[in-house]
KOLTI-560672 format. One line per 2 residues: number of its first residue (from 1); their letters; for each residue x, y, z of C-alpha. Coordinates in pm, 1 decimal. Layout:
BEGIN
NUM	A	X/Y/Z  ...
END
This chain:
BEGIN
1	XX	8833.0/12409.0/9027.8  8729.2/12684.9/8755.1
3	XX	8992.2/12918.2/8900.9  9277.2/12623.3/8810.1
5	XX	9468.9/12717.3/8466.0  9403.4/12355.4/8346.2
7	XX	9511.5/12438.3/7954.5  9812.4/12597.4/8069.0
9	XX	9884.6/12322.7/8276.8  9855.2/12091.7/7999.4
11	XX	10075.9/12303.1/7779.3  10310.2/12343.6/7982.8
13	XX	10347.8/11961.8/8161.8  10494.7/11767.0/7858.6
15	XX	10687.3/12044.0/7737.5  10871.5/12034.5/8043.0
17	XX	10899.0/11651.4/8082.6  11029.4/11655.5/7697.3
19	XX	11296.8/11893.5/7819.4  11352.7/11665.8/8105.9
21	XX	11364.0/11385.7/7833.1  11592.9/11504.4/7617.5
23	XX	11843.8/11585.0/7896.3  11893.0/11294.4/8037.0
25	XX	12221.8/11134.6/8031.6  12299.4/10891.7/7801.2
27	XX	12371.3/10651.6/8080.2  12014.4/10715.2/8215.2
29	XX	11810.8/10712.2/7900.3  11626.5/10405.5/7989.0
31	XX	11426.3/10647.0/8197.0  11307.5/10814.7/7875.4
33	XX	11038.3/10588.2/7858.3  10845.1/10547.9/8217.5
35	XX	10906.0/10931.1/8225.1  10721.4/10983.1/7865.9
37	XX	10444.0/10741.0/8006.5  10419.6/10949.8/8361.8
39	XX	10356.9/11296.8/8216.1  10135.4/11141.2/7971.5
41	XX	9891.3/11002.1/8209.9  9981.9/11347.2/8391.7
43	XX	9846.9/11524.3/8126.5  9533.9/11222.5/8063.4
45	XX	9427.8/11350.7/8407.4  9437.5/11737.9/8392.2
47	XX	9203.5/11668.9/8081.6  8986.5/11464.6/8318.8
49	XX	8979.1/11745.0/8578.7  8949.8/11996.7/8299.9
51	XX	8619.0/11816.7/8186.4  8494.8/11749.7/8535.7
53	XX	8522.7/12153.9/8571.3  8339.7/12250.9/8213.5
55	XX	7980.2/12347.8/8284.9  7822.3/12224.4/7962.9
57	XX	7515.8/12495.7/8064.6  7765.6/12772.9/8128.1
59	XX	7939.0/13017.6/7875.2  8063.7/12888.0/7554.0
61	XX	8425.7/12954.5/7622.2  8538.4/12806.5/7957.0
63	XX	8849.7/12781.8/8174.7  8981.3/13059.7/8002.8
65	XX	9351.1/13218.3/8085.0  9436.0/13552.1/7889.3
67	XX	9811.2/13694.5/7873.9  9915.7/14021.0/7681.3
69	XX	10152.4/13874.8/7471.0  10255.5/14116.1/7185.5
71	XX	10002.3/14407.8/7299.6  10152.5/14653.9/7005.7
73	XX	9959.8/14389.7/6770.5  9677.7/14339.9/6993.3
75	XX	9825.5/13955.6/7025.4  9748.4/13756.0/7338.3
77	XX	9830.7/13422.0/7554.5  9444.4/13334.2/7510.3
79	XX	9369.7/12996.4/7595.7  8982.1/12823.8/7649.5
81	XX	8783.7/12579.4/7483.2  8414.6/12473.0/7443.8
83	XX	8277.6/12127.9/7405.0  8432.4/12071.9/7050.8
85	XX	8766.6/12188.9/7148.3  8754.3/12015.8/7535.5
87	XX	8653.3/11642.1/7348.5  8981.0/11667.0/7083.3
89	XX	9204.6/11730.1/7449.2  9040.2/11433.0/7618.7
91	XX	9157.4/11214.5/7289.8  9471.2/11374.4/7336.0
93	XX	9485.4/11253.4/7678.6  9354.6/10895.5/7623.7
95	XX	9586.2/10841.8/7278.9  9919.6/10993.3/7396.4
97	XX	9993.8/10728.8/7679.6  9900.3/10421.7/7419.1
99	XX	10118.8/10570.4/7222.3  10407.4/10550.5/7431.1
101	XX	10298.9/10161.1/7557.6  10265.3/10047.0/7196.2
103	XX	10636.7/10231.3/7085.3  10734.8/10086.6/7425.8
105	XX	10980.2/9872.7/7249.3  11050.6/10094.6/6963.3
107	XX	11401.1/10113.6/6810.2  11613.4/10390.9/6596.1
109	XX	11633.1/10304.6/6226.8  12006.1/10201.8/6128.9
111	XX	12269.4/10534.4/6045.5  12485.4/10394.2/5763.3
113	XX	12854.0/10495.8/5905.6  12712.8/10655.6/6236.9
115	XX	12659.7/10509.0/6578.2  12239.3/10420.5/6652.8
117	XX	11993.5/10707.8/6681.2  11916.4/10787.3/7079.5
119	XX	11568.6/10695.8/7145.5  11571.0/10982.3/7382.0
121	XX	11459.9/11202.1/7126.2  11164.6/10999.4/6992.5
123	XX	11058.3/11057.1/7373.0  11091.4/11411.5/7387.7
125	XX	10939.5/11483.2/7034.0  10701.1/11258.7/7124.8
127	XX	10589.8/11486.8/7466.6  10714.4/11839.0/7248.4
129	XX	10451.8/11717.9/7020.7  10177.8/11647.9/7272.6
131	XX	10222.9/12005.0/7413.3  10161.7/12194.3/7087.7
133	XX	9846.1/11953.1/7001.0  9691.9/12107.1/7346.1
135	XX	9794.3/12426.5/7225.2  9626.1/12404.3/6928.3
137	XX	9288.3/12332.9/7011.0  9275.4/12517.9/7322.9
139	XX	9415.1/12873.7/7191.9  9128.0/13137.1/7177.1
141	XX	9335.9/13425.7/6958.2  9368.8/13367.9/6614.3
143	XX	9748.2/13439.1/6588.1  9849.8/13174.0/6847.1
145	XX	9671.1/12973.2/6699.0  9858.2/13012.7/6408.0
147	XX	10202.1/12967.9/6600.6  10091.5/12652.9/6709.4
149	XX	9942.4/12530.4/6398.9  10278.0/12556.9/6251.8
151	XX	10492.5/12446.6/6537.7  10306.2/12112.7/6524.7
153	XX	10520.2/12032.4/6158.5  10810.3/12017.4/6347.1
155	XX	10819.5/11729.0/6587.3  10613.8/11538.3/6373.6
157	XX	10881.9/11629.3/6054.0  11124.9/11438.7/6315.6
159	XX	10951.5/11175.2/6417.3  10873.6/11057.8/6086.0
161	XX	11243.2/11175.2/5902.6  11453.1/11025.2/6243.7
163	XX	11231.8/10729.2/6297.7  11053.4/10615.6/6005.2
165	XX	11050.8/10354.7/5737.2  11304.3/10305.5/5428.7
167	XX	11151.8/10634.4/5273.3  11113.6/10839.6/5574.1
169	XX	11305.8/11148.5/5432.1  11113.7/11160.5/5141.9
171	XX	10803.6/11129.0/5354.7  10923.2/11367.1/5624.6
173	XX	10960.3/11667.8/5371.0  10643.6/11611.6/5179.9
175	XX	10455.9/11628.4/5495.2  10623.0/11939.4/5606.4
177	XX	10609.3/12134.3/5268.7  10267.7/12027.0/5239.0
179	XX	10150.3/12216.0/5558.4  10402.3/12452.2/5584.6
181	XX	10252.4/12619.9/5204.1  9878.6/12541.4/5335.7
183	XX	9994.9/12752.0/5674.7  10173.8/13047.8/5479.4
185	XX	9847.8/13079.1/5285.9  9666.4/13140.2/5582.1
187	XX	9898.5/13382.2/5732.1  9810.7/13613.0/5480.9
189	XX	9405.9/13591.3/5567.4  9535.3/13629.0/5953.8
191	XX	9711.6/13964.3/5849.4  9378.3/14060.7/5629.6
193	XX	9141.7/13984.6/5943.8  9367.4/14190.1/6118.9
195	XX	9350.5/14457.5/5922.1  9003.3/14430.8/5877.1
197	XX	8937.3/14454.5/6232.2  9179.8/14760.6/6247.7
199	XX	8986.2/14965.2/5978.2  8647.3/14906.6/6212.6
201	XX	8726.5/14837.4/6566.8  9015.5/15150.5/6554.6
203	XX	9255.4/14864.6/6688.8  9387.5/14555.8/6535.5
205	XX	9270.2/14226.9/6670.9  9363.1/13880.2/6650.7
207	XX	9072.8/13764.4/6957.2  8864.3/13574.1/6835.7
209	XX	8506.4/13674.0/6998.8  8599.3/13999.4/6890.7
211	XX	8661.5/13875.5/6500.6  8363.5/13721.7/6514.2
213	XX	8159.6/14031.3/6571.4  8307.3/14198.5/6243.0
215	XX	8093.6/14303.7/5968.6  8295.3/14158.2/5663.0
217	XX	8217.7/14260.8/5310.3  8110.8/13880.6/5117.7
219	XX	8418.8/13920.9/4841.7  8691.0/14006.6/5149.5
221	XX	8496.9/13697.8/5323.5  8539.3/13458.7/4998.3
223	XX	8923.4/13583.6/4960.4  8961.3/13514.6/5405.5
225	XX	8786.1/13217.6/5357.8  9008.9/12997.6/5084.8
227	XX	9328.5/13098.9/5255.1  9203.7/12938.3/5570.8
229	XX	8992.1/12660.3/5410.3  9307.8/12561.0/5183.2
231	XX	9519.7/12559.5/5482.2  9225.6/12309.1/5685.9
233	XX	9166.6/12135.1/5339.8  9595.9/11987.5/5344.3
235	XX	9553.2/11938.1/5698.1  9289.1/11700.7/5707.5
237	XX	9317.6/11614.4/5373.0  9054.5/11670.2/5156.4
239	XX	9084.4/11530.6/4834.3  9302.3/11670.9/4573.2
241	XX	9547.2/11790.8/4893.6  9546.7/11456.2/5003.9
243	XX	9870.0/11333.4/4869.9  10076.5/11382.7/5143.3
245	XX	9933.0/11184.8/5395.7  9969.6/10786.2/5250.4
247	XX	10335.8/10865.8/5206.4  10330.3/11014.7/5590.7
249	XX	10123.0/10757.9/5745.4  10304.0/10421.8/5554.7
251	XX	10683.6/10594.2/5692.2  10588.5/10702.0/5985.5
253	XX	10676.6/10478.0/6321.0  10335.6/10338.8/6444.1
255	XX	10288.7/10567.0/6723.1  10336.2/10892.6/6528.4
257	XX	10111.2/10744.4/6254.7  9870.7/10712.0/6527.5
259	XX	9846.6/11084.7/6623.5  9906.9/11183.1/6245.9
261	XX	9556.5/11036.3/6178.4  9426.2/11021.8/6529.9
263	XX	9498.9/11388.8/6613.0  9677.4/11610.5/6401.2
265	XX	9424.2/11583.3/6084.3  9172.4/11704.6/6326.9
267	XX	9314.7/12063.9/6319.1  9170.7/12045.9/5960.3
269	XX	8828.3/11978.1/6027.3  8824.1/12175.6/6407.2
271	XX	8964.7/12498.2/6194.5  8646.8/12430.1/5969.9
273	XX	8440.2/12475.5/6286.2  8600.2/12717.4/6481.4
275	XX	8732.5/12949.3/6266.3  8583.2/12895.5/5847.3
277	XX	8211.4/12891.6/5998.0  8206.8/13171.0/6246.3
279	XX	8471.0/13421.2/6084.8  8288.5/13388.8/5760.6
281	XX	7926.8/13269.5/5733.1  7877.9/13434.3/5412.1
283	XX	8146.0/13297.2/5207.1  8100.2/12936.1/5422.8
285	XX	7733.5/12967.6/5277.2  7828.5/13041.9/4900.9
287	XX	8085.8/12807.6/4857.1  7993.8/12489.8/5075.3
289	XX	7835.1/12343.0/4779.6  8212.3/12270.6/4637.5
291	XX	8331.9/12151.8/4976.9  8053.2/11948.4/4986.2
293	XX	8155.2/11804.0/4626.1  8534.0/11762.4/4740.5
295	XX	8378.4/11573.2/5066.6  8189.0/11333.5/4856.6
297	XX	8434.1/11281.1/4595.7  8698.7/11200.3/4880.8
299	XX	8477.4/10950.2/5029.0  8472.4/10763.3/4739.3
301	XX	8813.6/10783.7/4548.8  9003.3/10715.7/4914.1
303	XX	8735.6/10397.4/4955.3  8795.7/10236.6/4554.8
305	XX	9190.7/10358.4/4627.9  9208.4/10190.9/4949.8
307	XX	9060.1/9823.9/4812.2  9381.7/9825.5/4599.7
309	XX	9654.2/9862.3/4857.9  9877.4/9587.4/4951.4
311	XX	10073.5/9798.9/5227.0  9843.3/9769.8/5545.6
313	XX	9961.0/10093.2/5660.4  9889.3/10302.6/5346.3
315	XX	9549.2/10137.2/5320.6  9456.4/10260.2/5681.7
317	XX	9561.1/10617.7/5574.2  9329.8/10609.4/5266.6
319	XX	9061.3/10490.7/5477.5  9128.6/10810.0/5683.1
321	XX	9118.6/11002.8/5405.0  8709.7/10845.5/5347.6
323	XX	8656.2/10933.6/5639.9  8718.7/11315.1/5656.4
325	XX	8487.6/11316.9/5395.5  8224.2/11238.5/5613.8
327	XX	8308.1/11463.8/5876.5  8311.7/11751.0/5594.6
329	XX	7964.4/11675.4/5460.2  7816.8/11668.5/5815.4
331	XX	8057.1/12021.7/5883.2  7920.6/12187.4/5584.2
333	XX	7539.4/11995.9/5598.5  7486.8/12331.9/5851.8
335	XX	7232.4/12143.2/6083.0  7327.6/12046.7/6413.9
337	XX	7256.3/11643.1/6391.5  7486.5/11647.2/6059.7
339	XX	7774.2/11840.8/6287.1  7715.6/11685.3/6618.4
341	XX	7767.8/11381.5/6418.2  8116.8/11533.6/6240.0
343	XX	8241.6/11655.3/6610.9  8218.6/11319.5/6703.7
345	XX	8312.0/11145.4/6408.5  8665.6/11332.0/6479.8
347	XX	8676.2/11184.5/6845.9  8573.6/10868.9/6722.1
349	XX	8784.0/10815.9/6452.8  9084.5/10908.6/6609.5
351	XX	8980.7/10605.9/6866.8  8900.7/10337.2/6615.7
353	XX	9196.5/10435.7/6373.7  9452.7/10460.5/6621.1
355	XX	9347.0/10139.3/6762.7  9375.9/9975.8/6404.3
357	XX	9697.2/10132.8/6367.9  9874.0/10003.1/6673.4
359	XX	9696.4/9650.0/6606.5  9878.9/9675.9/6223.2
361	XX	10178.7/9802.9/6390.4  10183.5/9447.6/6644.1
363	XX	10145.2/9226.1/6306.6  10402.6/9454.8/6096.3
365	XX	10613.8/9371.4/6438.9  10571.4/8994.4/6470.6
367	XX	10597.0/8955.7/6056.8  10853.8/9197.9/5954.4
369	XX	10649.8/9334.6/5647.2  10406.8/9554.6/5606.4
371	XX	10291.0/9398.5/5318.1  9878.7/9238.6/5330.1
373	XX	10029.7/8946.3/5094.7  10262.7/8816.2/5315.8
375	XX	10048.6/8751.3/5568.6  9783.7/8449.1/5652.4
377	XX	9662.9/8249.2/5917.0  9717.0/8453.5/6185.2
379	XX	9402.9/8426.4/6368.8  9480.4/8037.1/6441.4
381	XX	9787.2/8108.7/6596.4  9706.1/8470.1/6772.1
383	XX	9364.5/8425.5/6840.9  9325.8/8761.8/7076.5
385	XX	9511.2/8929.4/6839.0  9295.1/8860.3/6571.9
387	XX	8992.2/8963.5/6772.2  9114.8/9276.1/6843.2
389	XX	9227.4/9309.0/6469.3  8845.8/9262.6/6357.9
391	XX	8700.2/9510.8/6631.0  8893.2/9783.2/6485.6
393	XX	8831.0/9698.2/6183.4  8433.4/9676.7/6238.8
395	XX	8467.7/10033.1/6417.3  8604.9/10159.0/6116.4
397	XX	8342.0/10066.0/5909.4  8100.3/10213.7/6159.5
399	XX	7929.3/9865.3/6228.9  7626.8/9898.8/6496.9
401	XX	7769.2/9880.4/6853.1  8072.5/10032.7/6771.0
403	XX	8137.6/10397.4/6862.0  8185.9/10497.3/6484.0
405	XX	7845.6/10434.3/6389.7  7666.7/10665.7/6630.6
407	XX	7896.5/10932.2/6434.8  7779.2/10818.8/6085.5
409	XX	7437.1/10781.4/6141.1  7407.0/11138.3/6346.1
411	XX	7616.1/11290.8/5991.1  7367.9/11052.7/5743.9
413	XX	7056.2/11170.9/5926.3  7140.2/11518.1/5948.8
415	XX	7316.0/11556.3/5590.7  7030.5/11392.4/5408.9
417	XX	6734.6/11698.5/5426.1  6938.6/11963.5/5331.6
419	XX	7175.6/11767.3/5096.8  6999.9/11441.6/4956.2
421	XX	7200.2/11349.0/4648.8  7550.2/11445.0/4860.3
423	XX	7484.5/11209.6/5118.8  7342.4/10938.6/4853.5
425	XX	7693.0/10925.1/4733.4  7877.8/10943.6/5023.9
427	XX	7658.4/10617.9/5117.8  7778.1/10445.5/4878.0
429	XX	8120.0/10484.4/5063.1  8047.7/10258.5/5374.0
431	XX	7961.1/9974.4/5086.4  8355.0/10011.3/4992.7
433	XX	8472.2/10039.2/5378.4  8314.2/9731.7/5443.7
435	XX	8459.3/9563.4/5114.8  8853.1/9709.8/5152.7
437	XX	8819.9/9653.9/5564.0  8674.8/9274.9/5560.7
439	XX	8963.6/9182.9/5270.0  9244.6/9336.4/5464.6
441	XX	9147.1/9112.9/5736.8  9039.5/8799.4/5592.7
443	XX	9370.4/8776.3/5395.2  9574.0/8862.5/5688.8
445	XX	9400.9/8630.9/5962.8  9253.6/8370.6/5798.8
447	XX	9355.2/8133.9/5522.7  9700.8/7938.2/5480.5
449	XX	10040.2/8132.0/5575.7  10204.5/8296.1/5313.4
451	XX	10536.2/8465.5/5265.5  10717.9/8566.3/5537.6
453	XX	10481.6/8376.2/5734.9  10530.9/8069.4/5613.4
455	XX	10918.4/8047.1/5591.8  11044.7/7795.7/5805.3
457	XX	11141.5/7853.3/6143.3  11479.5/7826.7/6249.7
459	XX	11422.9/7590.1/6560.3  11408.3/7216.8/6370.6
461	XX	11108.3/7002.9/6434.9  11209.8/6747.4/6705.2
463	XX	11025.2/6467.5/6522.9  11073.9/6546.0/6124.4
465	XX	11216.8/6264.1/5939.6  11560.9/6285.7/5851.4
467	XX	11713.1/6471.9/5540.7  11689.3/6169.0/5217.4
469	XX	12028.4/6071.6/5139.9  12245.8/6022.0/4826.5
471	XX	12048.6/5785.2/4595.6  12254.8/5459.0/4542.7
473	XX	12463.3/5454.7/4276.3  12430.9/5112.7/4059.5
475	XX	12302.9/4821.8/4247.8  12239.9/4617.9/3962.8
477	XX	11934.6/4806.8/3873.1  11758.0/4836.9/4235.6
479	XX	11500.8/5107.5/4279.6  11654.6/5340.9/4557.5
481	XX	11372.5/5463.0/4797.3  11430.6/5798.9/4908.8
483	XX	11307.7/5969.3/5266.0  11020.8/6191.5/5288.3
485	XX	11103.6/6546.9/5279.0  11076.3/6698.3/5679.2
487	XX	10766.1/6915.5/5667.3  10845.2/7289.6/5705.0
489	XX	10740.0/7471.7/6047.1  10559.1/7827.1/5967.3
491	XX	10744.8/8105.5/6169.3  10601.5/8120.0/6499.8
493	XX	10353.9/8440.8/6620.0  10307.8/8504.6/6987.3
495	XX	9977.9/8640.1/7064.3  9919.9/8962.0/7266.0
497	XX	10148.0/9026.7/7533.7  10059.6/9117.3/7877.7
499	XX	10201.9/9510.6/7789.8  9984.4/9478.6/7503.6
501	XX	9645.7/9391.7/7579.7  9709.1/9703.1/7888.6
503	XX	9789.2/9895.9/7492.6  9473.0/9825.5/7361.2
505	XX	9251.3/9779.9/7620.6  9088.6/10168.3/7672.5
507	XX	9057.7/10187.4/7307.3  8831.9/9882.6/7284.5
509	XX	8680.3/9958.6/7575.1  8572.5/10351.2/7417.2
511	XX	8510.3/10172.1/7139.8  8164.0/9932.2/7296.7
513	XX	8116.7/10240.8/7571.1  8068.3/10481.8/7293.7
515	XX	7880.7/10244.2/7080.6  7624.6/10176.4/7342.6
517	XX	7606.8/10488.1/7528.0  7741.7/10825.2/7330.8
519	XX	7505.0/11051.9/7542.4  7776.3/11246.3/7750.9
521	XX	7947.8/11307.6/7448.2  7689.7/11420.1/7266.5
523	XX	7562.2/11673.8/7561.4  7938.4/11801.5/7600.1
525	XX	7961.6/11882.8/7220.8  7591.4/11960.9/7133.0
527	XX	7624.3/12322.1/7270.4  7908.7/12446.6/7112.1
529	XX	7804.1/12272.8/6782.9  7430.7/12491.2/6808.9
531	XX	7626.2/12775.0/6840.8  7883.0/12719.6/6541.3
533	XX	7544.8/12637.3/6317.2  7414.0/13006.6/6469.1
535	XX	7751.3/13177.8/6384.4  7680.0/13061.9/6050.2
537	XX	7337.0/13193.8/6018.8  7155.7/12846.9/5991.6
539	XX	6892.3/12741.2/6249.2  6984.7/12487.6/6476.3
541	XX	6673.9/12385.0/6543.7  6674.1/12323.4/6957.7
543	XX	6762.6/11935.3/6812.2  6969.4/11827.5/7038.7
545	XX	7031.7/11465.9/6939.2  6888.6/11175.1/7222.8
547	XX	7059.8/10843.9/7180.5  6955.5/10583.8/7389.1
549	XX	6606.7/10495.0/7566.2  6327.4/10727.0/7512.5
551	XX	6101.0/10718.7/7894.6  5727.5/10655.4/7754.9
553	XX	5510.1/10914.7/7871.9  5210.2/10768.7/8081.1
555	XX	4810.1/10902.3/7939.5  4651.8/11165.9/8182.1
END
């Protein structure tokens, strides 16, 4: 199974089915969706079969395919991946297809003057997109990684400027300028590794085992470093480049808010592991103690920030941004528990998050607002909805038995020797997630209905008393008694659908599989983590984290 070009295959499936997608004929384009769903679970099962292939004991870099590509550059077609990169495709794989069942009944935004938007395009950006997020964590030379890091901006620019919200255009080009400068920025530190490795290899380079093997003075490394860091820092955001992604995730249609926070702000913290730490120990070294500040202040501005927000969607993408911070202290902790725990803080957050996401996006759907003040009640009359509302939410505040808290214990833990008053403060932050995540959901679910949840309904109550009539006029000074008012009915809120609970199901069930047992995980990543720490010049210590039961050793 080793000799099977699983990446490509995963490139290359939902590219083709979004080319398939988008050609369809408008009189078949209710085929767009099963089709979308089909090559996703296509692609959820090459990442299976990819996984079942990795040797976790073998080489770092597995199921590796290598194509001359621009050889006058020294560019090639190199794809592999290691535990790190290999976990981000399986989330790929298991978020992609609930994607597509929770935008199953997803609609264009009204064209004022112009016929409706074809939803075959939502399909086939949708798959476009899914091919270049493979891509990007799979490619093994610098400059295609590169191509795909900025290839990424555009399906996502048209998912969110087709098929957003009220402000989607304005949302849509802040998201793309946003990356688009943090990418040109580190084009120029691609060109200077190149050139570096030109002036001492005799040949330019953009492969990355071979960059990694470069002696780099520690000024050239500080200069290489920022223009890749700044680049990683908008991607995943860090605070201050952080501003892009409320206005991105609160526009954007549920499903490509989902893989906005789920999957694309991983590139940012995967290019802090792959390429910041190994390229440029020295520079990652000198200058992690102001990464480590931006990380901690992040964690706590997003957390105050987020206990403010009245839009549910914005306050999920503030919670996001908390939650990179985390994943940056335990990145830039160098010790393998702190970035075993960041590795799969990214997996895990993109599971809990996405899962809150679609459940906001099935309340924004039954209500009509996205607003946390018109809601109220909910739980009493969508009682499974409401359950599955409060797992995700206790996942994202990392609450024992949920798969987030492995993650944020394994980055506490390992953060704490080596950076005491960093992760002191960053504590303080999972007081706040607990305060803006328990708010959100006891004003949504519990208490009376309010706005557009309590309007009445338009069916009339078969038993309300009638309308009061005209009081009497005259009558020689009779009291005229007047009907009661009929009471009004709250709007009616289905609970899950059938389609639905299939929707959220694997994410709940990652969600108490992970948070009980994390071990495979944790063995898949744990090698390519030691390694990253060693690349860095820190020891990684042999520590390779044990969750779960310890056998007693019997006396001699």
């Amino acid at each position: 199974m080793t000799d099977v070009p699983w990446l490509l295959l995963m490139i290359a499936v939902p590219a083709v089915g979004a080319a398939v997608v988008a050609g369809l004929p408008a009189a078949r384009e209710a085929l767009a969706r099963p089709l979308a769903l089909a090559v996703s679970l296509l692609v959820l099962l090459l990442a299976v079969l990819a996984t079942v292939a990795f040797d976790t004991g073998g080489d770092r870099f597995q199921l590796t395919t290598a194509v001359a590509w621009i050889p006058d550059f020294g560019v090639d077609f190199a794809l592999g991946v290691d535990g790190i990169a290999l976990s981000m495709l399986l989330l790929i794989g298991v978020l992609v297809p609930v994607v597509v069942g929770a935008s199953w009944h997803e609609t264009p935004p009204p064209r004022p003057g112009r016929g409706p938007r074809s939803m075959r395009a939502f399909w086939a950006w949708l798959l476009l997109l899914e091919s270049l997020m493979v891509g990007v964590f799979a490619a093994t030379d610098v400059f295609l990684f590169y191509v795909f890091f900025e290839a990424m901006l555009v399906p996502m620019y048209f998912l969110i400027g087709s098929f957003g919200g009220e402000n989607r255009q304005y949302a849509a080009v802040k998201f793309f300028l946003y990356s688009l400068l943090g990418g040109l920025v580190m084009l120029a530190s691609v060109i200077g590794l190149y050139v570096v490795s030109n002036s001492q290899l005799g040949e330019g380079t953009f492969a990355f085992d071979a960059l990694r093997q470069l002696e780099i003075d520690p000024g050239v490394q500080k200069l290489l470093f920022l223009g890749f860091f700044v680049a990683f820092a908008i991607k995943a955001p860090l605070v201050p480049f952080h501003t892009w992604l409320p206005d991105a995730g609160t526009q954007a249609p549920i499903g490509a808010s989902v893989l906005l926070v789920g999957v694309l702000d991983k590139v940012g913290t995967f290019g802090f592991l792959r390429y910041c730490l190994p390229l440029f120990p020295d520079a990652a070294r000198d200058l992690a103690p102001w990464v480590l500040v931006l990380a901690v202040v992040g964690v706590l501005y997003a957390a105050l920030v987020a206990i403010g927000q009245d839009d549910m969607k914005r306050l999920v993408s503030y919670t996001s941004i908390a939650h990179f911070g985390f994943i940056a202290l335990g990145i830039f902790a160098f010790t393998t528990e702190a970035a075993t725990g960041a590795v799969l803080y990214m997996v895990n957050h993109g599971i809990a998050t996405g899962l809150l996401f679609v459940v906001v996006g099935m309340v924004i759907a039954r209500s009509g607002s996205r607003r946390i003040s018109d809601h109220g009640g909910l739980a009493a009359r969508a009682p499974l909805l409401a359950g599955v509302f409060l797992l995700a939410g206790l996942a994202s505040l990392a609450l024992p038995g949920t798969n987030s808290f492995v993650s944020e214990f394994l980055v506490l833990i390992g953060s704490f020797p080596e950076r005491p008053v960093h992760t002191v403060l960053a504590t303080l932050g999972i007081v706040l997630a607990a305060l803006y995540v328990l708010l959100m959901y006891q004003r949504v679910m519990h208490g009376p209905a309010r706005g557009v949840l309590a309007e009445p309904d338009a069916e009339p109550d078969a038993g309300a008393a009638p309308e009061p009539a005209d009081p009497p006029h005259g009558g020689g000074g009779a009291t005229a008694v007047l009907a009661a008012p009929a009471p009004a009915r709250t709007r009616r809120v289905p609970d899950l659908s059938r389609r639905e609970v299939a929707v959220v199901s694997p994410l709940v069930a990652l969600i108490l599989l992970l948070g009980v047992y994390p071990q495979p995980l944790i063995d898949l990543v744990t090698p390519a983590v030691e390694a990253t720490i060693s690349d860095v010049g820190a020891d990684p210590g042999g520590n390779t984290p044990q969750v779960g039961v310890t056998p007693i050793e019997e006396d001699d």
